[in-house]
Backbone as a chain_set.jsonl record, in Angstrom:
{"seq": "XXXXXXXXXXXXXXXXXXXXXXXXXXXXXXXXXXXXXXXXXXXXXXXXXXXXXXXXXXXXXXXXXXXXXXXXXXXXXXXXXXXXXXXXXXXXXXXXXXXXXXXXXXXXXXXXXXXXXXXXXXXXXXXXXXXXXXXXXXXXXXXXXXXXXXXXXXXXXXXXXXXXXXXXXXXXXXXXXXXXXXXXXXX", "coords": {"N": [[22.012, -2.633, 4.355], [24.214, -4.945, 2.666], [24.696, -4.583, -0.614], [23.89, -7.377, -3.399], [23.59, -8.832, -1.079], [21.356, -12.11, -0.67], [18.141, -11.407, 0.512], [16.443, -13.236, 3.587], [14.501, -13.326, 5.112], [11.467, -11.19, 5.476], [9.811, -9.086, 7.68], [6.882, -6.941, 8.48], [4.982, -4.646, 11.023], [1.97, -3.121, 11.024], [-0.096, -0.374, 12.287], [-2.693, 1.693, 12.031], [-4.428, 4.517, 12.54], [-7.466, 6.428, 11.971], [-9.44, 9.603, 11.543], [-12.362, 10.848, 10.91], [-14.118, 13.182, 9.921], [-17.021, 14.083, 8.112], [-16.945, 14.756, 5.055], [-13.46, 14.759, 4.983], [-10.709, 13.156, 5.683], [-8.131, 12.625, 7.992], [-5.15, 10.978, 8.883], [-2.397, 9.0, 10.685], [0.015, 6.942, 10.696], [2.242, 4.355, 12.062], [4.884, 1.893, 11.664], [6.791, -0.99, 11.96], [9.59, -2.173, 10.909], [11.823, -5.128, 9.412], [14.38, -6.699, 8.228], [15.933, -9.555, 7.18], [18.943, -11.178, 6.197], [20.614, -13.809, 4.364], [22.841, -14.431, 5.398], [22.569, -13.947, 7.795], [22.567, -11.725, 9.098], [20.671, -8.68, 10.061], [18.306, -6.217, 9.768], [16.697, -3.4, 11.149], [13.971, -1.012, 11.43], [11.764, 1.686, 13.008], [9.098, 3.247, 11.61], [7.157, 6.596, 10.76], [3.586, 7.755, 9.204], [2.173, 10.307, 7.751], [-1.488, 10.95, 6.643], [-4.117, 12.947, 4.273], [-7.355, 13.087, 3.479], [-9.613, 14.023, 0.746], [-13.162, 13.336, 0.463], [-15.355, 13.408, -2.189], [-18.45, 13.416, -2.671], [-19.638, 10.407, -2.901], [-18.211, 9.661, -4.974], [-15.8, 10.121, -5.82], [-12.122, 10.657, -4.768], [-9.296, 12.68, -3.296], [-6.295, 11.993, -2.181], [-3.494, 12.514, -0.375], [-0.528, 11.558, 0.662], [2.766, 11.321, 3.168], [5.144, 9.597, 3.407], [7.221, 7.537, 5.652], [7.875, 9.805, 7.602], [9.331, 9.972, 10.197], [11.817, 8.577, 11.406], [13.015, 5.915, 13.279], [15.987, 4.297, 13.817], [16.585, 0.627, 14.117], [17.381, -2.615, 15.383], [20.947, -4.283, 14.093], [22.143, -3.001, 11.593], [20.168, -1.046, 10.714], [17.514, 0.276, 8.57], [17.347, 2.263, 6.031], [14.808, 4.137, 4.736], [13.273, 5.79, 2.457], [12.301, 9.197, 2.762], [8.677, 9.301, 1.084], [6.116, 10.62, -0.977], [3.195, 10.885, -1.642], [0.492, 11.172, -4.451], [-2.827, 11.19, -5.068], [-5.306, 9.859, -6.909], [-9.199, 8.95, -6.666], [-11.721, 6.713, -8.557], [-15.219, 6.204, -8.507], [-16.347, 4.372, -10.851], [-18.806, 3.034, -11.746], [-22.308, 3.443, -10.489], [-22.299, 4.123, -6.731], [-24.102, 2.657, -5.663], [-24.53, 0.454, -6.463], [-25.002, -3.145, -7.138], [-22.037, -4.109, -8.489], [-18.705, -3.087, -8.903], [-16.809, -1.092, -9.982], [-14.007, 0.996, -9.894], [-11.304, 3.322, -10.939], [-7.631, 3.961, -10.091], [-5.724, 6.592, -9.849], [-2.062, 7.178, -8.955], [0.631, 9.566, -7.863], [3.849, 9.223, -7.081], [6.483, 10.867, -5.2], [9.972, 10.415, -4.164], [12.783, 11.14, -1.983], [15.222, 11.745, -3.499], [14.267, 12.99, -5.494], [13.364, 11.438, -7.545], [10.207, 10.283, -9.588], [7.257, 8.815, -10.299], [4.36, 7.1, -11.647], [1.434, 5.334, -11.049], [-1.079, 3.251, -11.926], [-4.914, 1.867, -11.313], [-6.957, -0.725, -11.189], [-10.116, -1.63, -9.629], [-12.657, -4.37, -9.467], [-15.754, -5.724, -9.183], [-17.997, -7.597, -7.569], [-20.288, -7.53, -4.788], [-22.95, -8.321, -2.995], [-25.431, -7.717, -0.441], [-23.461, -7.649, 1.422], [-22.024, -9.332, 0.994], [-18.556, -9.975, -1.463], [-16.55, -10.196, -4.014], [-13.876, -8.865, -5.092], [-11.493, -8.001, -7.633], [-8.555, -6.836, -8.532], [-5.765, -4.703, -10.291], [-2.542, -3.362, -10.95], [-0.059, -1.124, -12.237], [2.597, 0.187, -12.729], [5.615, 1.892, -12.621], [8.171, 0.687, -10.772], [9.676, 1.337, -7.316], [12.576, 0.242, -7.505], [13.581, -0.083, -9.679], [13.939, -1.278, -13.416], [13.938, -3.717, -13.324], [12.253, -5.109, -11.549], [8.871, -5.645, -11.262], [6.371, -4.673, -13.171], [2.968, -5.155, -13.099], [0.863, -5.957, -10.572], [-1.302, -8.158, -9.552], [-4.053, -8.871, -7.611], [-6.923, -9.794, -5.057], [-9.776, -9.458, -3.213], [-11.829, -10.662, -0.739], [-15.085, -9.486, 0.366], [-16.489, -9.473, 3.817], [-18.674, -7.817, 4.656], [-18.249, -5.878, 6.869], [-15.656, -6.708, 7.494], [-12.518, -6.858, 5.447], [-10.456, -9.479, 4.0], [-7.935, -9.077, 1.849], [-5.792, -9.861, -0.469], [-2.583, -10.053, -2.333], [-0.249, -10.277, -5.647], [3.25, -9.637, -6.303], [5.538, -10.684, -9.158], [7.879, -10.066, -9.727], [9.553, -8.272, -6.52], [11.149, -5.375, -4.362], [10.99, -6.638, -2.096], [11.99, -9.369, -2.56], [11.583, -12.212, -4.773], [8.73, -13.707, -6.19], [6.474, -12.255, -4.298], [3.869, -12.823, -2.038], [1.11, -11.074, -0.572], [-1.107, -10.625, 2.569], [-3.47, -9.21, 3.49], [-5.767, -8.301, 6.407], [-9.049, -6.525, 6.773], [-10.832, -4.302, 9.552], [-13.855, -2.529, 9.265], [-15.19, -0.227, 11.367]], "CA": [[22.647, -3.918, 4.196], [25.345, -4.798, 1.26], [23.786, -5.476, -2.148], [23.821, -8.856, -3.588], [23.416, -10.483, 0.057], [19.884, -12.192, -0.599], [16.879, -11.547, 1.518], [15.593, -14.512, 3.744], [12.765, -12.876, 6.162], [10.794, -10.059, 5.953], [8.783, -8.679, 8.328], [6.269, -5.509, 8.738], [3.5, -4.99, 11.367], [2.111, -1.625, 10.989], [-1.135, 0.469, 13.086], [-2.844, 3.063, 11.608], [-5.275, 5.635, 13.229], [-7.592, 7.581, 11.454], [-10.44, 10.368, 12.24], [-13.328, 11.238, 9.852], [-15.143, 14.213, 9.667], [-17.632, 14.382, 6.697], [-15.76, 14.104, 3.547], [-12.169, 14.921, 5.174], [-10.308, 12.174, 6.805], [-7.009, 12.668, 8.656], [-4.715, 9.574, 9.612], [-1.427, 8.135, 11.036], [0.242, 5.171, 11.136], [3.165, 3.276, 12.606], [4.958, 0.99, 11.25], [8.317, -1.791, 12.569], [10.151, -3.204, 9.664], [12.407, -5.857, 10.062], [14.77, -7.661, 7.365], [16.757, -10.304, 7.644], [19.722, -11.628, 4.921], [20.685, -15.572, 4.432], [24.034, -14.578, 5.745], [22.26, -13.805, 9.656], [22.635, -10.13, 9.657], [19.173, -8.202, 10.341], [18.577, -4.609, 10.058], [14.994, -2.699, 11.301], [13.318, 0.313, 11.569], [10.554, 2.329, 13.188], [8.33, 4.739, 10.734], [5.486, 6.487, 10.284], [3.172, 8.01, 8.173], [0.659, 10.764, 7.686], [-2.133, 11.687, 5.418], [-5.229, 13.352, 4.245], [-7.867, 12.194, 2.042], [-10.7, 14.748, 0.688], [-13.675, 13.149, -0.477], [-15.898, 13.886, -3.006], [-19.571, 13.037, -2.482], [-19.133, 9.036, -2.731], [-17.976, 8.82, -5.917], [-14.211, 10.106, -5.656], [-11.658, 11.238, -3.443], [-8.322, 12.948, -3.419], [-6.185, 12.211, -1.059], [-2.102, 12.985, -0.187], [0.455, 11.108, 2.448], [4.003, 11.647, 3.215], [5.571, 8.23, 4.413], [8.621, 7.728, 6.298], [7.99, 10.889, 8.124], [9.87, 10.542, 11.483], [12.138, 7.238, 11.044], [14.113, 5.455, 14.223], [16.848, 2.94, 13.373], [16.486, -0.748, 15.071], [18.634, -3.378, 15.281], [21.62, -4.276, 13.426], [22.663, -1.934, 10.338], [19.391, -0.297, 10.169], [17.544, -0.26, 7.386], [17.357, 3.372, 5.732], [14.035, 4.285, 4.197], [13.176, 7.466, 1.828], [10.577, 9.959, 2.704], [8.048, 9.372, 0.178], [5.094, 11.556, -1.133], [1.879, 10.433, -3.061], [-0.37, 12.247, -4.779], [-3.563, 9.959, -5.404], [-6.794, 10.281, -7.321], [-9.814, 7.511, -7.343], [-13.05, 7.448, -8.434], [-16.196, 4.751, -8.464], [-17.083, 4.236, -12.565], [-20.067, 2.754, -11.192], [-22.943, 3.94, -8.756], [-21.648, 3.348, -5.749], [-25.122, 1.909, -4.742], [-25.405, -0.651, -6.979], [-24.105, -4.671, -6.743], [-21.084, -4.205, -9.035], [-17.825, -2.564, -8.386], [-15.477, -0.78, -11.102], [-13.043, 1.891, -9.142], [-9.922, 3.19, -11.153], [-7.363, 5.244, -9.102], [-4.131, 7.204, -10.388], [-1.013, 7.862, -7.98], [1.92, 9.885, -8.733], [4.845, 9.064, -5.851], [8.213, 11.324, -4.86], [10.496, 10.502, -2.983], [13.615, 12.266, -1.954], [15.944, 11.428, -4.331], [13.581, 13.438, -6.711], [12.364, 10.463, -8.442], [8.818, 10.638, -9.485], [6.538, 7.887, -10.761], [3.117, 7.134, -11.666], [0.865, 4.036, -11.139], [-2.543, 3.26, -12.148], [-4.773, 0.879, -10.835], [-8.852, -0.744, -11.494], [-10.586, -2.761, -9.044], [-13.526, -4.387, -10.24], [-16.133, -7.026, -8.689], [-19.852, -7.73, -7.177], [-20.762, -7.562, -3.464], [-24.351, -8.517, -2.691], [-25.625, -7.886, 0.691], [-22.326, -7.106, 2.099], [-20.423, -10.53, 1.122], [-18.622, -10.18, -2.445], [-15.347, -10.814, -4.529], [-13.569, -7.834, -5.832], [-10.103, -8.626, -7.966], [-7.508, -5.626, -8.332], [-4.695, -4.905, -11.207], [-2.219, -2.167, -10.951], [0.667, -1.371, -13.171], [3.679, 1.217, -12.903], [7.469, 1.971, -12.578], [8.475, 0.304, -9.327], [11.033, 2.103, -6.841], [13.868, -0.218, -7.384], [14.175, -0.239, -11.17], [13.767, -2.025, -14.307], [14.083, -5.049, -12.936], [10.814, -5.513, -10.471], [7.526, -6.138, -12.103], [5.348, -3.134, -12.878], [1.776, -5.164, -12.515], [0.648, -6.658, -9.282], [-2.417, -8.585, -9.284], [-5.049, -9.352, -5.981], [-8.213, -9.451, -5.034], [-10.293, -9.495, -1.709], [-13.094, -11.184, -0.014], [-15.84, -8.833, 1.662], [-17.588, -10.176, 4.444], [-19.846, -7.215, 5.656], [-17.481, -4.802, 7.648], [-14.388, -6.879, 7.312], [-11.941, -7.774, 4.104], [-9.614, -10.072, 3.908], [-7.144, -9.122, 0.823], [-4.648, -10.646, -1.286], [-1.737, -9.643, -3.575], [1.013, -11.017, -5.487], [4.239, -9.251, -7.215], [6.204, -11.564, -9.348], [9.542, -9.669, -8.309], [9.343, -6.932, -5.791], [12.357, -4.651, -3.529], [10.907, -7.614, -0.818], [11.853, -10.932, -3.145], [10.604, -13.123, -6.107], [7.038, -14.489, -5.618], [5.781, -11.825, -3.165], [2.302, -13.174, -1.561], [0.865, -10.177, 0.681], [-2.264, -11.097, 2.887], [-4.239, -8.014, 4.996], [-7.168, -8.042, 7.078], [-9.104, -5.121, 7.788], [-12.161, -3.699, 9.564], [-14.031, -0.715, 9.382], [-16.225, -0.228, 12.277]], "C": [[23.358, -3.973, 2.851], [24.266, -5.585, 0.485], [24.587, -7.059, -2.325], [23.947, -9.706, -2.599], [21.774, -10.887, -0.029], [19.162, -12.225, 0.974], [16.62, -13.031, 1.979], [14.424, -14.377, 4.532], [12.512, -11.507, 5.869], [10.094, -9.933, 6.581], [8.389, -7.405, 8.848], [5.305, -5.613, 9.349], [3.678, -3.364, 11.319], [0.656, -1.703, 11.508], [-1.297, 1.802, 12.472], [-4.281, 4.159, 12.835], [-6.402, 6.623, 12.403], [-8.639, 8.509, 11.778], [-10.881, 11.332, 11.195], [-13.939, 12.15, 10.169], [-16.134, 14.603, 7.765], [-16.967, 14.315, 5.38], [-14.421, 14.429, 3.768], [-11.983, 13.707, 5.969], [-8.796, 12.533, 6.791], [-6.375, 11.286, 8.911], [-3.421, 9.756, 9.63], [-0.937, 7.153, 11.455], [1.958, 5.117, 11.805], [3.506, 1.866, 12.102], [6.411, 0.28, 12.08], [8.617, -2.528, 11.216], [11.718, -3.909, 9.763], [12.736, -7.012, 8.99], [16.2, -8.529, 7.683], [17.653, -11.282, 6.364], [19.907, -13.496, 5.247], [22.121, -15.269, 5.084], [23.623, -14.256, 7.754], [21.866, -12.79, 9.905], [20.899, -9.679, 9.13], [19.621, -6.963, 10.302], [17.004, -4.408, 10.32], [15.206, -1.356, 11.144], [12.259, 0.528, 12.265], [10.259, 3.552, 12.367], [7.502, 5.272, 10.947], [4.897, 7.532, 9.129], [1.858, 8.874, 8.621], [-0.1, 11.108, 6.365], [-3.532, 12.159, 5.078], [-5.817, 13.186, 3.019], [-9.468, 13.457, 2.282], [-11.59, 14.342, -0.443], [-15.168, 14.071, -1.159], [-17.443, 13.45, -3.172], [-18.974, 11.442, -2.139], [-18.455, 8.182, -3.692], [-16.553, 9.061, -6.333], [-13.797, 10.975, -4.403], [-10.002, 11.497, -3.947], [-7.042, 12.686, -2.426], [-4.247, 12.375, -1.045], [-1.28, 12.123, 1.164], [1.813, 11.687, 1.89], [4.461, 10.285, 3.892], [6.77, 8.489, 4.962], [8.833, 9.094, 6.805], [9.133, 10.904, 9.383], [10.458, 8.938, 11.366], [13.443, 6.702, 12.787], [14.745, 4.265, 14.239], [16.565, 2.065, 14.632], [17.308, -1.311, 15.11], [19.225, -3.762, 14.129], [21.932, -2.951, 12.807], [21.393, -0.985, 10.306], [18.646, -0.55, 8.766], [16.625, 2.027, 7.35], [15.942, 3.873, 4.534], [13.589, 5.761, 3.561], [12.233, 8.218, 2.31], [9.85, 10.15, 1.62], [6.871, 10.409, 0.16], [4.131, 11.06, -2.216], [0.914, 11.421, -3.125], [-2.01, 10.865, -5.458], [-5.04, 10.378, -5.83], [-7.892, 8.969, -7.514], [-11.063, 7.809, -7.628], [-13.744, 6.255, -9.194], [-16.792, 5.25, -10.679], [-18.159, 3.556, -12.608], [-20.623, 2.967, -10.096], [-22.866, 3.239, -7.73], [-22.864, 2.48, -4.888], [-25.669, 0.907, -5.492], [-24.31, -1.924, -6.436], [-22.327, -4.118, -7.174], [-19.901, -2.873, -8.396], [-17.182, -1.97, -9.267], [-14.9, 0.571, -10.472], [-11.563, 1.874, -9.796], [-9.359, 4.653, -10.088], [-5.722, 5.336, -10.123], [-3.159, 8.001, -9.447], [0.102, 8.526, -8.631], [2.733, 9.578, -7.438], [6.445, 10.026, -6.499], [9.01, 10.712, -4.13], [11.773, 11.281, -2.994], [14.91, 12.192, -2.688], [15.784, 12.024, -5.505], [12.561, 12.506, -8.085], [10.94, 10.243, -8.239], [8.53, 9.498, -10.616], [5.349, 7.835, -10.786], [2.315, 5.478, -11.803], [-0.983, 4.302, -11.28], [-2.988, 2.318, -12.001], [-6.396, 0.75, -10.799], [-8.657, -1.61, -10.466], [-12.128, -3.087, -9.446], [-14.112, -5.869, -9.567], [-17.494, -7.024, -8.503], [-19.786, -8.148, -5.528], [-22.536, -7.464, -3.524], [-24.618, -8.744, -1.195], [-24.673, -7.973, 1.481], [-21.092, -8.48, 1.615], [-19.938, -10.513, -0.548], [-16.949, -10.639, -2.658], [-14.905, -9.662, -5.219], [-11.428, -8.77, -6.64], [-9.367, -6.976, -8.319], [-6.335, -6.136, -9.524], [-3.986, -3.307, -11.155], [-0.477, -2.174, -11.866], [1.763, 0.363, -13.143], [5.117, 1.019, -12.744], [7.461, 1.564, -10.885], [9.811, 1.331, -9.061], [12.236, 1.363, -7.517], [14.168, -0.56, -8.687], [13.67, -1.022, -12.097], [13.485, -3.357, -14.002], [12.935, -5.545, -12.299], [9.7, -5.156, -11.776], [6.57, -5.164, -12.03], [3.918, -3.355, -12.776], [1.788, -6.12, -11.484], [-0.567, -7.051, -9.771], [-2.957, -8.923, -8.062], [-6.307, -9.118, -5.959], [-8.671, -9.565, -3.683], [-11.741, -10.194, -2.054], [-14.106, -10.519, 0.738], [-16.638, -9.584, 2.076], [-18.266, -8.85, 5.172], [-18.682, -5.709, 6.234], [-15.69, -5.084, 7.515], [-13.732, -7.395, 5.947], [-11.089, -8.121, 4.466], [-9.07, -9.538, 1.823], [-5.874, -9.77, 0.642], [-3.808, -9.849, -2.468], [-0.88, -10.063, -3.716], [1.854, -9.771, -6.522], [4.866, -10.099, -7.571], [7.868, -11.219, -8.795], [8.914, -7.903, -7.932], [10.716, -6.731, -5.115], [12.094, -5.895, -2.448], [11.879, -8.863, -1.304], [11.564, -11.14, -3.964], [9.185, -13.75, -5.407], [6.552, -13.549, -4.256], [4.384, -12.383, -3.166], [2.264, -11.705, -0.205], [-0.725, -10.578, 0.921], [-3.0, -9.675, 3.867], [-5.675, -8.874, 5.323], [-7.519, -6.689, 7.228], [-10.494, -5.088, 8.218], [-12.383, -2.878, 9.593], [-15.638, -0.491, 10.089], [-17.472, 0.93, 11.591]], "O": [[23.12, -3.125, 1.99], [23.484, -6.518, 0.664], [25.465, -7.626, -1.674], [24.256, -10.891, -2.719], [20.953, -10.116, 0.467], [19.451, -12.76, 2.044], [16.56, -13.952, 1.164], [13.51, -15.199, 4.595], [13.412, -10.685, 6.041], [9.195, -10.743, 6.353], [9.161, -6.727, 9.526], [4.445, -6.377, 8.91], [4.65, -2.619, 11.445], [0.043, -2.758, 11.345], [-0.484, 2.722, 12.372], [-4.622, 3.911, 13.991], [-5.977, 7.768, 12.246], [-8.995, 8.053, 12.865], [-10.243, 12.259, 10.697], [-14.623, 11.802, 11.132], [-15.803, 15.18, 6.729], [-16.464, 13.246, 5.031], [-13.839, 14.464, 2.684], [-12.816, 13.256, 6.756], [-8.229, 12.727, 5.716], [-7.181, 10.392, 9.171], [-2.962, 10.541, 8.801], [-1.305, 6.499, 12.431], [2.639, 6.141, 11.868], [2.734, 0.908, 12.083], [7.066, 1.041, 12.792], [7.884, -3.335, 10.645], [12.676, -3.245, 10.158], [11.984, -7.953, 8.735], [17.215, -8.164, 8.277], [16.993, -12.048, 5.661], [19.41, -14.172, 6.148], [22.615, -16.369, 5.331], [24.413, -14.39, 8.689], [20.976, -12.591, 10.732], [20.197, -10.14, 8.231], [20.734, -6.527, 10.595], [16.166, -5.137, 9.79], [16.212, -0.714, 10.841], [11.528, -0.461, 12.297], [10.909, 4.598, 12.367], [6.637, 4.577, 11.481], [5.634, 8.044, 8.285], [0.93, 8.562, 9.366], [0.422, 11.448, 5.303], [-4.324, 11.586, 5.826], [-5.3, 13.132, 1.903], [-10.119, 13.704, 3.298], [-11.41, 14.566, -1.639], [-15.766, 15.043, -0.699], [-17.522, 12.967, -4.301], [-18.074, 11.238, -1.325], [-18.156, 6.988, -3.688], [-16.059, 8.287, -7.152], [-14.414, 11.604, -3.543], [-9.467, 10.759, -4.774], [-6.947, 13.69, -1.72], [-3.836, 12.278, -2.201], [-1.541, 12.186, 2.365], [2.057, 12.241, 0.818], [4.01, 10.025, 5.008], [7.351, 9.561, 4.791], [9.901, 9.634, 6.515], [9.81, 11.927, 9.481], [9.609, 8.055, 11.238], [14.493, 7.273, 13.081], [14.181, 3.242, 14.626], [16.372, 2.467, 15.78], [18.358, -0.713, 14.877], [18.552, -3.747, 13.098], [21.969, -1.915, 13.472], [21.673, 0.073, 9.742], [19.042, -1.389, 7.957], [15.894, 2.681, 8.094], [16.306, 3.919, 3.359], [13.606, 6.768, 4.269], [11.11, 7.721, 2.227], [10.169, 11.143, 0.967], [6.636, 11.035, 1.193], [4.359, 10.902, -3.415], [0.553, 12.243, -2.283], [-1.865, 9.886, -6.189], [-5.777, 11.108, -5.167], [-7.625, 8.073, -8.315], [-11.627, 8.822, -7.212], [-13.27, 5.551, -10.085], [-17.365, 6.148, -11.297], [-18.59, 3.428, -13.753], [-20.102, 2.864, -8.985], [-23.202, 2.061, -7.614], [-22.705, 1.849, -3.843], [-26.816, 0.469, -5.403], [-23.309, -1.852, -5.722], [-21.525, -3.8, -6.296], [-20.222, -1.964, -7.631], [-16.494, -2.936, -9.594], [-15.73, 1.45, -10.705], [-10.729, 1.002, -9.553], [-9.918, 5.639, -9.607], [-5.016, 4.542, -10.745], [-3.327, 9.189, -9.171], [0.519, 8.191, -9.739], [1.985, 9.759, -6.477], [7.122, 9.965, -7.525], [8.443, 10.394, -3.084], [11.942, 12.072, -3.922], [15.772, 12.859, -2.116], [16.57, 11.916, -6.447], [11.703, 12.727, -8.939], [10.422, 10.054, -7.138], [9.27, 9.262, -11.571], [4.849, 8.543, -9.913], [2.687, 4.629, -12.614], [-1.76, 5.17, -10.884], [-2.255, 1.369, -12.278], [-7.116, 1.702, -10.498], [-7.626, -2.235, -10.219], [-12.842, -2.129, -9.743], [-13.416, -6.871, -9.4], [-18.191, -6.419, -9.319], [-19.161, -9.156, -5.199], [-23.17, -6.566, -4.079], [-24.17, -9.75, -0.646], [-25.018, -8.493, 2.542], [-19.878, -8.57, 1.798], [-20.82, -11.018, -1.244], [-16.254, -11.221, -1.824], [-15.673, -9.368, -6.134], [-10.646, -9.627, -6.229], [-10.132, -6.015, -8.234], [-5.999, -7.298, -9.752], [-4.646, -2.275, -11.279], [0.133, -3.23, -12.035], [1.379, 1.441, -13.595], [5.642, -0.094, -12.761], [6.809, 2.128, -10.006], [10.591, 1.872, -9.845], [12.94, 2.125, -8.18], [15.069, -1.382, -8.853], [12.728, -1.671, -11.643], [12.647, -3.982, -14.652], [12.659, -6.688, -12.665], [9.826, -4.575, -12.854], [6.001, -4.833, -10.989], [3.241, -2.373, -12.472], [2.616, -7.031, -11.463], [-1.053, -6.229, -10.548], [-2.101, -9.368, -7.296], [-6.846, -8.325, -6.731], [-7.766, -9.816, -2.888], [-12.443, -10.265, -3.063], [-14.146, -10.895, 1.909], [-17.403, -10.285, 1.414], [-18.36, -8.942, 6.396], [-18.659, -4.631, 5.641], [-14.778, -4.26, 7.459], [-14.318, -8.285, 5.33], [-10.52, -7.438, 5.317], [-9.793, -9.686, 0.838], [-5.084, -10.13, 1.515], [-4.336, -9.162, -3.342], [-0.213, -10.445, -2.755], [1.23, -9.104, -7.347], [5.173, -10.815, -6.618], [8.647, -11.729, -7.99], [8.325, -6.981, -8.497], [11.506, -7.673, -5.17], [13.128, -6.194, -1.85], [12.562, -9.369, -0.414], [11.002, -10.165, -4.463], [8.905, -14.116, -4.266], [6.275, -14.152, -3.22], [3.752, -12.418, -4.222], [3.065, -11.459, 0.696], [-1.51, -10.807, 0.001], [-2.723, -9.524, 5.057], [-6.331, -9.718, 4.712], [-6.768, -5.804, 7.638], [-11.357, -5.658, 7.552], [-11.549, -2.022, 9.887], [-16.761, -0.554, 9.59], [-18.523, 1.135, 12.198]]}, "num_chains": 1, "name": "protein.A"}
């Protein structure tokens, strides 16, 4: 889509997949992305994404994706997405069997343009008996330049098997004032 037409909708639903064996886990996802300008015009996509994560007893884990692996334009203009590459390290700074929470992780991202970046990122909270409050801070060079906001803040809600999370960017490649909401479970 042409620069300086502002964003007025975004929308992403994405499905992932994944399959654990002992400290290796495998996964792919699927994603539909779907933006829409104040002038009418829309562009999408279909993506997806694989990656492998090798952990480390319980107290870190290494793990690698490739995004935008296999990409099929949608309606309108399309919308043209890079093949990215992360490189990602995390690891629990407290025993993972007690109440409290402190987990920092360090990514490096490619994508194909050659540009390479690094983000770093703590989460830190208390879960008791499966229901707690964790809050999240992460801080690097965004894709789209100087201009977007290099910390995000969020935090989540665990209830037991499922979280509800939260995050905001003050400016992101989406908008000003991003709010992002997930659910997830993990059977």
């Amino acid at each position: 889509l042409a620069e300086g037409n502002p964003v007025s909708n975004n929308q992403s639903v994405a499905g992932a997949a994944v399959y654990r064996y002992m400290g290796v886990a495998v996964g792919a996802s699927g994603r539909y992305l779907s933006q829409e300008r104040l002038t009418g015009e829309t562009a999408s996509a279909f993506t997806s994404d694989l990656g492998l994560t090798l952990a480390f007893f319980d107290i870190a884990a290494l793990a690698f994706t490739v995004q935008n692996v296999a990409m099929a334009q949608g309606d309108g203009a399309g919308l043209m997405l890079p093949t990215t590459t992360h490189l990602g390290f995390s690891m629990n700074l407290l025993d993972t069997f007690s109440n409290g929470r402190l987990l920092a992780t360090v990514e490096t991202i490619w994508t194909d343009n050659a540009d390479r970046r690094t983000i770093l990122g703590l989460e830190a909270g208390v879960v008791l008996g499966g229901i707690g409050l964790v809050g999240r801070v992460g801080t690097g060079a965004q894709a789209g330049g100087p201009t977007l906001s290099e910390t995000n803040v969020g935090g989540g809600l665990v209830l037991g098997r499922a979280t509800i999370d939260y995050a905001y960017q003050r400016r992101s490649p989406l908008g000003d004032k991003l709010h992002l909401v997930g659910i997830r479970w993990t059977p």
